[in-house]
N, CA and C atoms as a LAMMPS dump frame, in Angstrom:
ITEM: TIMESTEP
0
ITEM: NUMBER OF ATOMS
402
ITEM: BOX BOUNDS ff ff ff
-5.0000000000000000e+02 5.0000000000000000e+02
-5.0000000000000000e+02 5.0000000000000000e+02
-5.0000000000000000e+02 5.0000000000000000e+02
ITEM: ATOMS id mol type element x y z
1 1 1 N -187.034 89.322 140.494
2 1 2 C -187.703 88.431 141.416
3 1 3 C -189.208 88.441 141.164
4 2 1 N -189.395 89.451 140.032
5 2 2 C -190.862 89.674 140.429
6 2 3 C -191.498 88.498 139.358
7 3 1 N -190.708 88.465 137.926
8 3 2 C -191.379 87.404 137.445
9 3 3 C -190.682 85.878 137.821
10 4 1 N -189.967 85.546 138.961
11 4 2 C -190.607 84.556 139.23
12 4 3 C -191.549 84.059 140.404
13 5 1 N -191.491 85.297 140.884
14 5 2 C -192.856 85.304 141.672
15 5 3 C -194.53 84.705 141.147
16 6 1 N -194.124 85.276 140.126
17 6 2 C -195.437 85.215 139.229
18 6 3 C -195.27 83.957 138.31
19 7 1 N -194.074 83.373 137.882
20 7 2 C -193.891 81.826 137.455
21 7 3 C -194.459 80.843 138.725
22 8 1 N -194.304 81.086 139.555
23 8 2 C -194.282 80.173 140.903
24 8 3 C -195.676 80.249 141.034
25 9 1 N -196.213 81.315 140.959
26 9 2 C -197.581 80.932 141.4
27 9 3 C -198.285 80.804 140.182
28 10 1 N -198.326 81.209 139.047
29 10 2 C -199.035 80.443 138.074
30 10 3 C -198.894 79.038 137.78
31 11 1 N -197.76 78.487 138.478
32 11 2 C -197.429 77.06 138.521
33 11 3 C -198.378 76.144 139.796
34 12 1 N -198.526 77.238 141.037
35 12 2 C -199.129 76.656 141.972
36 12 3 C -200.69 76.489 141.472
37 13 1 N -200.943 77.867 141.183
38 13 2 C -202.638 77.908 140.429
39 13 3 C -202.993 76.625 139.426
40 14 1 N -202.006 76.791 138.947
41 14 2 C -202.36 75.106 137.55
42 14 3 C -202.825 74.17 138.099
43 15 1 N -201.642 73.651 139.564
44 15 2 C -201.299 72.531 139.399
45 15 3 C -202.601 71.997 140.814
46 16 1 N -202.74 73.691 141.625
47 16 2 C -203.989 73.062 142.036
48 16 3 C -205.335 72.666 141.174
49 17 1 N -205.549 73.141 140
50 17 2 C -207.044 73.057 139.305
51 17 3 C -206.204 71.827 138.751
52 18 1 N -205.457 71.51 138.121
53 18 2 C -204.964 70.27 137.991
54 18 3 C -205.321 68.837 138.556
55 19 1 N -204.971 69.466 140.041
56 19 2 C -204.919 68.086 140.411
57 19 3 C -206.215 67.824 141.235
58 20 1 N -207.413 69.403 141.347
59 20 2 C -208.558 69.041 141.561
60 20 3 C -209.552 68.255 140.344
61 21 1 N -208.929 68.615 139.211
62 21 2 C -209.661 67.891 137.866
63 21 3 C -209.113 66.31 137.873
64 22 1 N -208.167 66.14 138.023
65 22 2 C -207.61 64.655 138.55
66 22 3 C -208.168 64.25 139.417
67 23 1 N -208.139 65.051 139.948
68 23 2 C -209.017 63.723 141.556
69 23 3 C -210.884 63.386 141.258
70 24 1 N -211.027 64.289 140.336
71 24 2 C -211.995 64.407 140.194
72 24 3 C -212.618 63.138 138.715
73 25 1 N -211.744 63.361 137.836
74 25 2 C -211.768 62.18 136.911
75 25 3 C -211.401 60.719 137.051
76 26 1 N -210.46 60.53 138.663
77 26 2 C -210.384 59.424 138.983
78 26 3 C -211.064 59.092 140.407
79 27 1 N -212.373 59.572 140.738
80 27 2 C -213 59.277 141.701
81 27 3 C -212.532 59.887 143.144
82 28 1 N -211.449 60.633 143.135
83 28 2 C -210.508 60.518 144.488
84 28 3 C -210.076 58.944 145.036
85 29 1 N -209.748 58.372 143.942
86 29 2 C -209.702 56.72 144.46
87 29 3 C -207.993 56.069 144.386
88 30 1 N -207.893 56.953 142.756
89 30 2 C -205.766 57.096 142.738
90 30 3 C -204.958 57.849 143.893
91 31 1 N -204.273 57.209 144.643
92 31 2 C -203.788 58.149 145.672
93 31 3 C -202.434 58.396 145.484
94 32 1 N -201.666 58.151 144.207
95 32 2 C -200.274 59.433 143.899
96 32 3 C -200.915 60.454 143.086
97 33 1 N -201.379 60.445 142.061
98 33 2 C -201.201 61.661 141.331
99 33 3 C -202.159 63.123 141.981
100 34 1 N -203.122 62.961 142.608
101 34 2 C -203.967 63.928 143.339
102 34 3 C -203.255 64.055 144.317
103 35 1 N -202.361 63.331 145.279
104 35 2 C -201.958 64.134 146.388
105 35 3 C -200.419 64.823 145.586
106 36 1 N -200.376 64.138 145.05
107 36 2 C -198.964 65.005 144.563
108 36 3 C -199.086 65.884 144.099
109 37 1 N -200.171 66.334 143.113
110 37 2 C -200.079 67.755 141.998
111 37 3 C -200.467 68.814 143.663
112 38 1 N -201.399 68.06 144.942
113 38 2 C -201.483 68.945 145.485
114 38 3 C -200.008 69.54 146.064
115 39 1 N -199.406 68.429 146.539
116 39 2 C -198.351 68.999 147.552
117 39 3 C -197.343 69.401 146.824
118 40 1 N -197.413 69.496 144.941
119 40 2 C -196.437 70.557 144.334
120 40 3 C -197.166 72.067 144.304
121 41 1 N -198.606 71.702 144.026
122 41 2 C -199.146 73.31 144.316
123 41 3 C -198.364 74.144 146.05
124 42 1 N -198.49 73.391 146.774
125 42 2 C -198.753 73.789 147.845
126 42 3 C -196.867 74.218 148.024
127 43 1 N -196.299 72.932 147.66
128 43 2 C -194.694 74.032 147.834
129 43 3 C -194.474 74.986 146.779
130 44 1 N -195.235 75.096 145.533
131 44 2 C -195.278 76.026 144.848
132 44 3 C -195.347 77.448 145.847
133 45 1 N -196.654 77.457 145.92
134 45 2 C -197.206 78.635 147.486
135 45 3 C -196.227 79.169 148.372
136 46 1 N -195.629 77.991 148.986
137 46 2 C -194.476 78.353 149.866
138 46 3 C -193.426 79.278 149.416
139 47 1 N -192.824 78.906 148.236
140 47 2 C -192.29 79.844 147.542
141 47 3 C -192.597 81.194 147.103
142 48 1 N -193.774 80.935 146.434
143 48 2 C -194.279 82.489 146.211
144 48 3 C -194.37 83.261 147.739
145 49 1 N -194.597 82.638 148.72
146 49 2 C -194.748 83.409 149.657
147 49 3 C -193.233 83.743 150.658
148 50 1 N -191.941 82.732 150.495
149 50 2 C -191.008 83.01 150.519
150 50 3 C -190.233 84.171 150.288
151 51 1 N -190.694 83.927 148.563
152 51 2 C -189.821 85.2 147.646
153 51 3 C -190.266 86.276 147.791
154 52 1 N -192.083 86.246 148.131
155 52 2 C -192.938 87.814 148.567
156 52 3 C -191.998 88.631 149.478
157 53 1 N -191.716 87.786 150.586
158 53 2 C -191.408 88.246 151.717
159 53 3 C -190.234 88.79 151.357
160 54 1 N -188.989 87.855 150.769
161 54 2 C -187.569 88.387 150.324
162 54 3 C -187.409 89.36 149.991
163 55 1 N -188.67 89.624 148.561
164 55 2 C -188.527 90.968 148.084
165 55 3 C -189.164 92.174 148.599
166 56 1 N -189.878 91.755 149.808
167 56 2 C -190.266 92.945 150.271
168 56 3 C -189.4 93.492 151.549
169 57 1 N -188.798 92.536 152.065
170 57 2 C -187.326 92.889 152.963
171 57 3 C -185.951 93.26 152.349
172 58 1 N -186.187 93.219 151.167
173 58 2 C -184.849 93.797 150.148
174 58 3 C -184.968 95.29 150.06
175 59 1 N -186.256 95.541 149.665
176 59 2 C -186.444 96.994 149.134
177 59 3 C -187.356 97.544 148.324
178 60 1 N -187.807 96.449 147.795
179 60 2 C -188.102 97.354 145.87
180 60 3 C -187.322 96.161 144.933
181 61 1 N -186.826 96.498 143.996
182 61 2 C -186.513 96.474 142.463
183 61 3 C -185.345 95.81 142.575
184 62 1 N -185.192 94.023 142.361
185 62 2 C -183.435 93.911 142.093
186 62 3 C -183.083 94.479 140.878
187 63 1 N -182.047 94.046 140.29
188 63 2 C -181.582 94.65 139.298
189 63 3 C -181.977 93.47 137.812
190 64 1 N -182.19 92.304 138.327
191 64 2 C -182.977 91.596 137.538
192 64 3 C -184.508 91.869 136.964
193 65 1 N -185.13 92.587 137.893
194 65 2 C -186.537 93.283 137.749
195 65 3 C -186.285 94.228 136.856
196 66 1 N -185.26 95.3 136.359
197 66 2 C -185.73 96.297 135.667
198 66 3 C -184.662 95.904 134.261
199 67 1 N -185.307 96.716 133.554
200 67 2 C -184.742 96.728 131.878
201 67 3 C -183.613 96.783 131.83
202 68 1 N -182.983 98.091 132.615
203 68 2 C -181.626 97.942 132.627
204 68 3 C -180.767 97.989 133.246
205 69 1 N -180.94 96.751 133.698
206 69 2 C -180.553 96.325 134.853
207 69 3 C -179.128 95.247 134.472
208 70 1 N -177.887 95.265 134.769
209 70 2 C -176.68 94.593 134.319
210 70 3 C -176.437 93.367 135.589
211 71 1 N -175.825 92.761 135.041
212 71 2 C -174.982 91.368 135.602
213 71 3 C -174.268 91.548 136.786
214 72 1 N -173.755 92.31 136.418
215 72 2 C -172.139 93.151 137.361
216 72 3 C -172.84 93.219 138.794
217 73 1 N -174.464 93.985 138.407
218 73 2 C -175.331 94.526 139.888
219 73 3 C -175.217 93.516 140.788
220 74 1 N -175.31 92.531 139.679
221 74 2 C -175.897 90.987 140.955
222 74 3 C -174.658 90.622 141.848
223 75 1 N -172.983 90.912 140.975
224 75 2 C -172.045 89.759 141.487
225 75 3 C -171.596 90.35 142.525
226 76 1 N -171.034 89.221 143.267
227 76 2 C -170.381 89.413 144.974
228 76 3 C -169.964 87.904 144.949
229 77 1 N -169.573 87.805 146.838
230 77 2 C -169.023 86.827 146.923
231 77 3 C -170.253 85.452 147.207
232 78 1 N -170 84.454 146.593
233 78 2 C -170.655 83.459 146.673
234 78 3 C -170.235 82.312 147.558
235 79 1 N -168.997 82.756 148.355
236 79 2 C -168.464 81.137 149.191
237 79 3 C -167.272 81.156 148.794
238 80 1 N -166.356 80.489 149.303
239 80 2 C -165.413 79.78 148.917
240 80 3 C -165.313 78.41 148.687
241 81 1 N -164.897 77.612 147.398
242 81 2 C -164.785 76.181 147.325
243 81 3 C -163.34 76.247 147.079
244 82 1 N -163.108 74.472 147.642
245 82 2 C -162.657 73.827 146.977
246 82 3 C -162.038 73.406 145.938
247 83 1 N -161.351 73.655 144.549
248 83 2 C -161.069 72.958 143.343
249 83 3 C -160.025 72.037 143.381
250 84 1 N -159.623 71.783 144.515
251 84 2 C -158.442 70.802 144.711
252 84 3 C -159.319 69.456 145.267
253 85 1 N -160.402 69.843 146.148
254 85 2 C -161.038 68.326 147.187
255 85 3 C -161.272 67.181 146.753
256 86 1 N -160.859 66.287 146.64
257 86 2 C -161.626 65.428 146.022
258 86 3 C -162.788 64.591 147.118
259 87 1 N -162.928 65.3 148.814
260 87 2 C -164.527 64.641 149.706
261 87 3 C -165.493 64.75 148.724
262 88 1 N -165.779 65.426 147.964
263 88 2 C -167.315 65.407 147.41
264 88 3 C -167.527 64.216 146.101
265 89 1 N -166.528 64.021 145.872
266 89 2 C -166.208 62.533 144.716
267 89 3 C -166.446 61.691 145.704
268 90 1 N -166.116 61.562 147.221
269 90 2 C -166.273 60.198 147.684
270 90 3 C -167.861 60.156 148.331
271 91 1 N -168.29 61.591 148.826
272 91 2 C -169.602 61.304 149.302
273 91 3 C -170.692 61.359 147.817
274 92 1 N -170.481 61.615 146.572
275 92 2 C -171.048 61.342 145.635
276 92 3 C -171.293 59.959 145.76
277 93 1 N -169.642 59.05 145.519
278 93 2 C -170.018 57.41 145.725
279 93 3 C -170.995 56.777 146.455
280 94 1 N -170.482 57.745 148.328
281 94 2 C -171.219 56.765 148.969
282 94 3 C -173.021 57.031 148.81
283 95 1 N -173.245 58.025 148.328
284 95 2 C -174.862 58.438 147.776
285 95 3 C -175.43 57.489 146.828
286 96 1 N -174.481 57.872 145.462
287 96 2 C -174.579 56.317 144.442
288 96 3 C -174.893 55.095 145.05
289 97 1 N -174.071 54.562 145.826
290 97 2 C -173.938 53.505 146.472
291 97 3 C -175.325 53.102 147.14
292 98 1 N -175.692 54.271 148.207
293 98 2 C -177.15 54.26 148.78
294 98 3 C -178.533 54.033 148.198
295 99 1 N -178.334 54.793 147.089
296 99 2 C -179.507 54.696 145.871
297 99 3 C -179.365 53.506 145.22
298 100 1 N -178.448 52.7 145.241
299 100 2 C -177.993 51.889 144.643
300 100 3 C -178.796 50.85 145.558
301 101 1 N -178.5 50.639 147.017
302 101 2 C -179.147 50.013 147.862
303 101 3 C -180.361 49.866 147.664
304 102 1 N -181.132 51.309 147.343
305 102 2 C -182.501 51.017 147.338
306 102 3 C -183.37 50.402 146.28
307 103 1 N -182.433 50.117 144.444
308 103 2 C -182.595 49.045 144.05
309 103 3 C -182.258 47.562 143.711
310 104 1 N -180.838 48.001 144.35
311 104 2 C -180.679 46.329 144.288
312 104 3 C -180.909 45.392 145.461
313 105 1 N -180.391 46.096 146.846
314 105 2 C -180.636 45.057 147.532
315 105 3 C -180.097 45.945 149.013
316 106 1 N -180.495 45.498 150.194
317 106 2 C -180.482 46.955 151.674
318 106 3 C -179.023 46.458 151.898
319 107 1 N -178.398 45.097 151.643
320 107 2 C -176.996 44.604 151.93
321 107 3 C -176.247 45.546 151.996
322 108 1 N -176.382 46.632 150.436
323 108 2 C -174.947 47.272 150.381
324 108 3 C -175.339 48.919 150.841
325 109 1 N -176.38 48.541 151.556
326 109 2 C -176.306 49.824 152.821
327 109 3 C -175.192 49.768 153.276
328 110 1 N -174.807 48.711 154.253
329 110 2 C -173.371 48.609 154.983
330 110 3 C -172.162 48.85 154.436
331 111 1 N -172.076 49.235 152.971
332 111 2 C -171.304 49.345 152.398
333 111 3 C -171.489 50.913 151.93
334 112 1 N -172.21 51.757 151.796
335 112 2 C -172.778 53.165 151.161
336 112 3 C -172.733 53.693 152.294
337 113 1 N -173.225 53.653 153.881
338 113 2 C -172.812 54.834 154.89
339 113 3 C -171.512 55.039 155.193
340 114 1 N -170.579 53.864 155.419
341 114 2 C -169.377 54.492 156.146
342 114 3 C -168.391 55.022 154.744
343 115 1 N -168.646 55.053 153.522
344 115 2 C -168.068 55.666 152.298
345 115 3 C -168.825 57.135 152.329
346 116 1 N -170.08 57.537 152.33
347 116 2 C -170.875 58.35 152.812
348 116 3 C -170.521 59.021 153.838
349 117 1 N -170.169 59.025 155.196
350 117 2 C -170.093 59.41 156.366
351 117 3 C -168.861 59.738 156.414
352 118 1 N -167.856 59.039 155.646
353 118 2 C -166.189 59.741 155.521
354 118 3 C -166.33 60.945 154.7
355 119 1 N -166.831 61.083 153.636
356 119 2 C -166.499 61.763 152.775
357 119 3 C -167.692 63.032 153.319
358 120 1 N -168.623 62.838 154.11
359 120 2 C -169.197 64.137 154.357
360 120 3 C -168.163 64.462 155.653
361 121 1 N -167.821 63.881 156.952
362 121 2 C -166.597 64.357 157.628
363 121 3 C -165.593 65.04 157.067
364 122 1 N -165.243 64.174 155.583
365 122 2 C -163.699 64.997 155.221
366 122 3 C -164.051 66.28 154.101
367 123 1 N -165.624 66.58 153.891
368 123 2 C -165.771 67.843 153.481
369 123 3 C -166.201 68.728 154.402
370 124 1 N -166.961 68.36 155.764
371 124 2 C -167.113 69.237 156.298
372 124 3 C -165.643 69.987 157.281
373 125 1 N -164.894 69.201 157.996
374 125 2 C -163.43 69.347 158.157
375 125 3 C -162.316 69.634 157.216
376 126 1 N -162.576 69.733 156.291
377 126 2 C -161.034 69.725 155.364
378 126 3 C -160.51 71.274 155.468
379 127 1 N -160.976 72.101 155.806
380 127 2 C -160.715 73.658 156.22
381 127 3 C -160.426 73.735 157.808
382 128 1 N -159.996 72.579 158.417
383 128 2 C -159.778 73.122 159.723
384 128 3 C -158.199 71.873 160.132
385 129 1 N -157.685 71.349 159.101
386 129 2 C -156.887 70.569 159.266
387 129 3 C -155.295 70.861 158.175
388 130 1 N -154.9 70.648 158.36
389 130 2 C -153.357 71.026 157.365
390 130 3 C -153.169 72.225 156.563
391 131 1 N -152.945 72.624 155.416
392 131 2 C -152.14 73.398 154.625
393 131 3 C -153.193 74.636 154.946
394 132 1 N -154.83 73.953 154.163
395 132 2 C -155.583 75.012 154.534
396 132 3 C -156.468 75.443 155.611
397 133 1 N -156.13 74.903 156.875
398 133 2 C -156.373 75.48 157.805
399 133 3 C -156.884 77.17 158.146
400 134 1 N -157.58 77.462 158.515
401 134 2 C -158.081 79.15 159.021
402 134 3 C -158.748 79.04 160.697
């Protein structure tokens, strides 16, 4: 954790002198690229100060931090999915569909939420209805 602690904020450090040299070569007069390099510095920050905290409520040293440090240390349980569902194929569509809206035309909004709105219902429910019920 520790080097990406230190990726994250050498990324934030850049991208603020970055985007103070930008604002600075374009007058402060362009208003995407100066507010943006800021507000990636700035969630940069967030992070570093996120992960500070993580790793200092962990302990010390994951097992990624030291030399020899193995794979095995890291694994546990990650969740249970799915490999049978096919909800996340349909709320993929209705997403497609949405983005889709926003360049072709707002019409086939009406057509992208309720494909959208089923398929996040039938993933967030599909564990509380038939075979796999708990």
């Amino acid at each position: 954790m520790k080097a990406t602690i230190k990726l994250f904020l050498m990324l934030a450090v850049f991208c603020l002198i970055v985007g103070f040299i930008y604002g600075y070569v374009t007058d402060f007069q362009e208003l995407a690229g100066f507010p943006a390099l800021l507000a990636l510095s700035a969630m940069s920050f967030m992070l570093v100060i996120y992960l500070w905290l993580v790793q200092r409520s962990t302990g010390g040293t994951l097992p990624e931090d030291r030399e020899d440090g193995e794979i095995v240390e890291m694994s546990g349980d990650y969740g249970t999915f799915s490999p049978w569902s096919w909800w996340p194929l349909l709320l993929g569509i209705g997403c497609a569909l949405f983005v889709t809206a926003l360049a072709v035309g707002w019409w086939i909004v009406g057509l992208a939420v309720p494909v959208a709105l089923l398929g996040l219902l039938g993933l967030i429910f599909e564990h509380s209805r038939g075979e796999h019920s708990h």
